[in-house]
C-alpha positions in Angstrom: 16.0 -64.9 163.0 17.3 -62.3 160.3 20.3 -62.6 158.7 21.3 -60.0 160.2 20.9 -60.4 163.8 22.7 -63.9 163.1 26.1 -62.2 161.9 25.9 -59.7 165.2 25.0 -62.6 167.3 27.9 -64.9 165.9 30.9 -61.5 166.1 29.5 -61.1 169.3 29.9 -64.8 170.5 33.6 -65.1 169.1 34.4 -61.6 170.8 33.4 -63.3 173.9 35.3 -66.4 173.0 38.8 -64.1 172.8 37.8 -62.2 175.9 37.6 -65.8 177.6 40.3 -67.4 177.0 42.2 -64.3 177.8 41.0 -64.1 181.1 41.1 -67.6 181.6 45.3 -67.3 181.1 45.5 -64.5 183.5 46.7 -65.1 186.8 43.9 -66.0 189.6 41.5 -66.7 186.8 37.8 -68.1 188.1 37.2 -71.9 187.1 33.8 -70.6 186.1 35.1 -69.0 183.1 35.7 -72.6 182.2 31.7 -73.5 182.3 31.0 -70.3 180.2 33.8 -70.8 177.4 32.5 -74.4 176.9 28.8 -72.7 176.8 30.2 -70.1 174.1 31.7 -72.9 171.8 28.6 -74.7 172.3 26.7 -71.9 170.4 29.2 -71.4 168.1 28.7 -74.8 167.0 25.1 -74.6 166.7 26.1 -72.1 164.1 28.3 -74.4 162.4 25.1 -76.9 162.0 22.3 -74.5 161.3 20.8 -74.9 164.7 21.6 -71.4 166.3 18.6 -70.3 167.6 16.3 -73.0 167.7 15.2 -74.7 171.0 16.7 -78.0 171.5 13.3 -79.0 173.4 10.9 -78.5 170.7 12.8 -77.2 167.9 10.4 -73.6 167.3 12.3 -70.6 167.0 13.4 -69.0 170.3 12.2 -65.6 170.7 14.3 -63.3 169.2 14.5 -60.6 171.6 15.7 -63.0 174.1 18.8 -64.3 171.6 19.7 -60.6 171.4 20.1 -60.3 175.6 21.8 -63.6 175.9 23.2 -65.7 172.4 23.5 -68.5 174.8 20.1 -69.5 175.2 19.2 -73.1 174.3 15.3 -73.3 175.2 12.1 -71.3 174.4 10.4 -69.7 176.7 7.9 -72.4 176.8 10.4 -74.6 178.0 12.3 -73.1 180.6 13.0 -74.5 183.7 11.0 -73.1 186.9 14.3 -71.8 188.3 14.7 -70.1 184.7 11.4 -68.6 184.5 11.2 -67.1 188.3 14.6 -65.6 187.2 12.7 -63.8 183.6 9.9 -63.1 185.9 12.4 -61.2 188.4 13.8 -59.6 185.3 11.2 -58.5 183.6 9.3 -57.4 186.9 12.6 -54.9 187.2 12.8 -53.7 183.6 8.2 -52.9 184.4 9.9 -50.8 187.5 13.0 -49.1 185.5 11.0 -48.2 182.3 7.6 -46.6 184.3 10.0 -44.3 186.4 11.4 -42.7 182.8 8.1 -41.9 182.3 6.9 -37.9 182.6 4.3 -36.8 185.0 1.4 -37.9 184.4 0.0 -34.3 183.5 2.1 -31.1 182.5 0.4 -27.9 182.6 2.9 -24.3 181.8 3.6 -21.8 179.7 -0.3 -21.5 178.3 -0.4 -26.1 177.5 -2.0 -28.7 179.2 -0.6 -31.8 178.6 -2.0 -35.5 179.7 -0.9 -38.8 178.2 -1.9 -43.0 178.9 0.2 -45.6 178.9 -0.7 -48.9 178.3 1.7 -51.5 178.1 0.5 -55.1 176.5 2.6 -56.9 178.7 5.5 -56.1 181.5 7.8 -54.0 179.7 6.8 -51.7 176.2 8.5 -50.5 173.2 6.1 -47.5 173.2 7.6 -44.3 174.0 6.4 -41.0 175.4 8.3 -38.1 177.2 7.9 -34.4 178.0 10.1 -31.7 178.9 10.1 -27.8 179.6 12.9 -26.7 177.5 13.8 -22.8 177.2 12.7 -23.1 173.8 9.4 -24.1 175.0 7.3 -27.6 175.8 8.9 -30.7 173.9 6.7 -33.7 173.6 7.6 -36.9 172.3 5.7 -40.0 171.8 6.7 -43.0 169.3 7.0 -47.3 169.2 9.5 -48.6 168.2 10.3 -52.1 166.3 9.7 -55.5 168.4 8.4 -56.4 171.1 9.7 -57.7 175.0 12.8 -56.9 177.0 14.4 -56.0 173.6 12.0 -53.1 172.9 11.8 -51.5 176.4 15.8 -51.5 176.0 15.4 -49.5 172.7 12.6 -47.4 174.4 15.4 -46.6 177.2 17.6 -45.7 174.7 15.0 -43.2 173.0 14.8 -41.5 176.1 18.3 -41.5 177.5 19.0 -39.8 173.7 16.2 -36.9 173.3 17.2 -36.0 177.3 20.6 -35.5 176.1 20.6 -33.4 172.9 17.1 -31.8 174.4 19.3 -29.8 176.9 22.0 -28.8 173.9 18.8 -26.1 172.8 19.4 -27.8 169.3 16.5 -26.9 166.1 13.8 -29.5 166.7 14.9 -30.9 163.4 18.8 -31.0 163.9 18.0 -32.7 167.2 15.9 -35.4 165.3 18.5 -36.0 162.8 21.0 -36.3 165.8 19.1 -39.0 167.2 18.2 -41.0 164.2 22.2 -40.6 163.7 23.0 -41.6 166.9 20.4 -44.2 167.3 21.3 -45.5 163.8 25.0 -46.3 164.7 24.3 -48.1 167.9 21.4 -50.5 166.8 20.9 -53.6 164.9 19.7 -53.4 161.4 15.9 -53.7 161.1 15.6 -51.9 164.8 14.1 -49.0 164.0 11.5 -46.4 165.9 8.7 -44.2 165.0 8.3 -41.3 166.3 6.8 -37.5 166.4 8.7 -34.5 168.0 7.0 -31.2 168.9 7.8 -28.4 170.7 5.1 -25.9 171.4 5.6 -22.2 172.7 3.1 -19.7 174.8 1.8 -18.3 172.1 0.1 -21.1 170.4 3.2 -22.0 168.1 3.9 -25.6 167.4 7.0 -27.1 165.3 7.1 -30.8 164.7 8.9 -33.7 162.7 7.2 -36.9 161.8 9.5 -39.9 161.5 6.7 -42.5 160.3 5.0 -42.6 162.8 1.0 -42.4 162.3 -0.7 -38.8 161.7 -1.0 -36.0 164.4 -4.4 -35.2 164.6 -5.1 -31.3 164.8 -8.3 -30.9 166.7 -10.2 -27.7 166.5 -13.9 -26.0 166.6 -14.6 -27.3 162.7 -13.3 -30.5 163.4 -9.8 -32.6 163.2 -7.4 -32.5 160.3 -4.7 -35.1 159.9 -1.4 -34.1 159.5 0.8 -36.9 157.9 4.7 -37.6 159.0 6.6 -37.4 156.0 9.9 -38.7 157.1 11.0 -42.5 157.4 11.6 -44.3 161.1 14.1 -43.5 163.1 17.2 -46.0 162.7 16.4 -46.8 159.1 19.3 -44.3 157.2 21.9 -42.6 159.1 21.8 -39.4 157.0 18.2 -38.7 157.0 16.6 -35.5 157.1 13.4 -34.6 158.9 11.4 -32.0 157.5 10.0 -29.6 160.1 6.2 -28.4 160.4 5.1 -25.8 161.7 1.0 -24.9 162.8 -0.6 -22.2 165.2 -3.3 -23.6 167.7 -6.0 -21.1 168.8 -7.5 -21.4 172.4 -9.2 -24.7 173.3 -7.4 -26.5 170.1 -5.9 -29.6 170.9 -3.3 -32.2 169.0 -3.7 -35.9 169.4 -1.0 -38.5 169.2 -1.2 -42.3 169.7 0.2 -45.7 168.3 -0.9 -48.6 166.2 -1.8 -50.1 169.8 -5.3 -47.7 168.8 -5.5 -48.2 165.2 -4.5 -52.0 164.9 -6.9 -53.1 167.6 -9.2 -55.8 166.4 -12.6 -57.0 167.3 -14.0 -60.9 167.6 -14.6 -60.0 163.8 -10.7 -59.3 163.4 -11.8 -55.5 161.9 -9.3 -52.9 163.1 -10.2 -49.8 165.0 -8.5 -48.0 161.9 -7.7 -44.6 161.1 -10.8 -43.3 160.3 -12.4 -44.1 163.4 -9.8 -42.5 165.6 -10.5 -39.3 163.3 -13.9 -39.4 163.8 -13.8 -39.5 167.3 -11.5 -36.6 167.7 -13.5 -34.3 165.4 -16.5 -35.0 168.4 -15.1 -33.2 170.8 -13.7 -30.2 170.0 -12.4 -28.7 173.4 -12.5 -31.1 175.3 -10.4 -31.2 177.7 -7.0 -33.6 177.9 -8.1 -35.7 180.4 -11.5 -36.4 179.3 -10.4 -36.8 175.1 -8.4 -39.6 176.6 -11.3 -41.1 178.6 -13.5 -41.3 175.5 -11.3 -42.4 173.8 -10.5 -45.9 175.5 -14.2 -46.0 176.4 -14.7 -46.0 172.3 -11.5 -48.5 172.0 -13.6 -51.0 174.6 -17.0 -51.4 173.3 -15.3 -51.9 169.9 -12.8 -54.6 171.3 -15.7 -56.4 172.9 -13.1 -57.7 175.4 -10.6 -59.0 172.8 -7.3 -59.2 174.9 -4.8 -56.4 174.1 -1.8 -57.8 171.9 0.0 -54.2 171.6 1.7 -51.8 173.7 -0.8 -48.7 173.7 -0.2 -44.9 174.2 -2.5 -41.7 173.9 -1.0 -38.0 174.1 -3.1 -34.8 174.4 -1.2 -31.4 174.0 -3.8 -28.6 174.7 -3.6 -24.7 174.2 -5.5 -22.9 177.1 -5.8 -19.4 177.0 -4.9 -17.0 179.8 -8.2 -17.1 181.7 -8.6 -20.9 181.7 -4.2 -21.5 182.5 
């Protein structure tokens, strides 16, 4: 575990340690507060001999993600008791349920846009996030993944969204609201938790604004094919004071921009070749036009055949924003 995550997790546990044996001198105190004051100088002392984090059944390093939720866990998760892992599964099986309902509607169509978007977690819970909101400034779309993997990134996610729904509703400058975020976002998490992203907001007439934080490039698709168009601002979380340039683009009738996450472009074949960059360029300048719903369709049809049933090992999200003219809307 990083260095840094150790000093959080070690503040945090002697925190705890103060709050307990204050509670435990109050009047009516629990005798359970007994059992988890012994359990917090327990791991305090694994600190003290340069075991903290290490399962005391096999002696690999426990997941990380899971030290973060609870700095008193002894075991890895390959060694949990049943009891222990029926209670993750019940976790993680609510965390699946909490994190799908902050999703958007599947498809958005206003204002002149047709939006559609897949979501594709690797396992219960994702770090992936997508969102989309009418605005009176216009349609804002959001899609990025942040760092990790697990509980630990779906809580990031959640805190992604909970942010951009807040400051979304302020009317802010697509950039100001960015650097909000990364401010925000920046001050309340861990350092080396960070998030990629892209930000857009596009308006009935064809108008589109975006900022890149790192994340991969926005693929314009139109009639002569599909131009890349690279973020050039670092992740989320990474600098509190960051600025976010802002782009701006005009999308005739039919043109279409395509956004994803390295659960595309670092997929890997029985060969171990990634699906790459180029590919997913290439398959966006084929269909010019096409529609949302069916880009998307060939596009995991595409990401199949060249997985050649390979298991997925990353979280995976597509998003279509499409400008239809008057007739077609």
């Amino acid at each position: 575990m990083a260095t840094a995550e150790q000093t959080y997790l070690r503040t945090e546990l002697e925190q705890r340690r103060e709050r307990l044996h204050t509670a435990l001198h109050s009047p009516g105190a629990d005798a359970s507060l007994s059992q988890l004051l012994t359990a917090v100088d327990e791991a305090l002392d694994r600190f003290e001999r340069g075991t903290f984090g290490l399962c005391e059944a096999c002696h690999d390093t426990i997941e990380a993600e899971r030290l973060l939720a609870d700095p008193l866990m002894r075991f890895c998760l390959d060694h949990l008791t049943q009891d222990e892992q029926r209670a993750l599964e019940s976790d993680l099986s609510l965390a699946a349920r909490i994190q799908r309902r902050l999703l958007p509607e599947p498809g958005v169509e206003l204002a002149g846009w047709e939006v559609r978007y897949h979501y594709q977690p690797a396992g219960m819970v994702s770090g992936d996030y997508c969102d989309l909101l009418q605005t009176n400034n216009g349609l804002l779309f959001l899609l990025g993944d942040v760092s990790g993997k697990g509980v630990a990134a779906s809580m990031l996610m959640s805190h992604l969204h909970a942010t951009f729904r807040s400051l979304a509703e302020a009317g802010l400058p697509l950039e100001r609201m960015v650097e909000d975020a990364n401010r925000i976002f920046c001050e309340s998490t861990l350092a080396g938790q960070f998030a990629t992203l892209v930000v857009g907001r596009a308006t009935p007439d064809g108008s589109v604004e975006f900022v890149g934080a790192g994340h991969l490039p926005l693929l314009h698709i139109h009639s002569e094919g599909a131009s890349p168009r690279e973020s050039t601002g670092v992740p989320l979380g990474m600098f509190c004071g960051t600025r976010f340039p802002l782009h701006r683009m005009t999308l005739a009738a039919g043109d279409s921009l395509f956004l994803y996450t390295d659960g595309l472009t670092e997929a890997r074949n029985r060969a171990g070749e990634e699906y790459g960059l180029a590919r997913v360029q290439k398959l966006a300048a084929r269909h010019p036009g096409a529609e949302p719903r069916k880009l998307i369709s060939e596009c995991l049809t595409d990401l199949s055949g060249f997985r050649e049933a390979v298991k997925q090992t990353d979280d995976l999200t597509l998003l279509v924003v499409q400008r239809k003219d008057s007739a077609i809307s």
